[in-house]
C-alpha positions in Angstrom: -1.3 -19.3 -17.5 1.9 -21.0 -16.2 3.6 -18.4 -14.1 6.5 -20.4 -12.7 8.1 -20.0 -16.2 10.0 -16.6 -16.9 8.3 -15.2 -20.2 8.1 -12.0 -21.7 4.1 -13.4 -22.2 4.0 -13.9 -18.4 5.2 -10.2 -17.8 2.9 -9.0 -20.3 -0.1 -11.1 -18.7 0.9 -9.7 -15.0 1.2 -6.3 -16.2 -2.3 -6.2 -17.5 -3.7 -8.2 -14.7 -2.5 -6.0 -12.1 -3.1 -2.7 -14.3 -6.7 -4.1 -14.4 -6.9 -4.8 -10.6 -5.5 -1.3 -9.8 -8.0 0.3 -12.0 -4.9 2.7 -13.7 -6.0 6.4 -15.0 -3.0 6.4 -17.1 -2.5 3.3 -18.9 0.4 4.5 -20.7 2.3 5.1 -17.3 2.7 1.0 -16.9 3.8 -0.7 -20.3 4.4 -4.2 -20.6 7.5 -3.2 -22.4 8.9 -0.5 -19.5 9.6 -4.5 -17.6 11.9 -7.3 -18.4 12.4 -10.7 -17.3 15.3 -9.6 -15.0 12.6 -8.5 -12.7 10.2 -11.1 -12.8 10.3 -12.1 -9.4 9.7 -9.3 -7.9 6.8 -8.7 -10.3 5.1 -12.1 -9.3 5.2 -11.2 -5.7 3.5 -7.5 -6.9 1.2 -9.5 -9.4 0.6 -12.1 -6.6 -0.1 -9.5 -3.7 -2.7 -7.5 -6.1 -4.1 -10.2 -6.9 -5.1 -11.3 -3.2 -6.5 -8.5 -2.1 -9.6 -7.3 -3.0 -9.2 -3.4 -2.5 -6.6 -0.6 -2.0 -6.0 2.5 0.2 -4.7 5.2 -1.9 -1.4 5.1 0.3 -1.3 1.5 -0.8 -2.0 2.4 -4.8 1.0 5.0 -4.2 2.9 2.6 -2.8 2.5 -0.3 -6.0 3.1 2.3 -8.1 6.5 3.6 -6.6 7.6 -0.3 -6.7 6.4 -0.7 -10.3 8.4 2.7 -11.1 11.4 1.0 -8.9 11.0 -2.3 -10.8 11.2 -0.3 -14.7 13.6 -1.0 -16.9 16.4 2.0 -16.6 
């Protein structure tokens, strides 16, 4: 997957990726959809940071998900 292009695929891709990674209770909560391209940036850096690390504290799973909330279309 070619993440240096800006896709609604590519959003899609990191959303699942890092819902995966995260192990989510409530997959409803994080939507492919709730995101846009306007944000992709910011969700690379997420995706990219997940992806890196192998586990999370649960300070550090609040913290994703407050960004992922931040990040949300409004």
């Amino acid at each position: 997957m070619d993440l240096t292009e800006k896709s609604v695929a590519n959003v899609e891709f990191m959303i699942e990726k890092i819902k995966e990674k995260l192990r989510v209770l409530n997959l409803g909560a994080i939507k492919p959809s709730h995101f846009d391209e306007e944000m992709y940036e910011e969700l690379k850096e997420i995706y990219e940071m997940v992806q890196r690390k192998a586990s999370f504290s649960p300070s550090e799973m609040q913290a994703l998900a407050e960004e992922l909330g931040n990040l949300r279309k409004k």
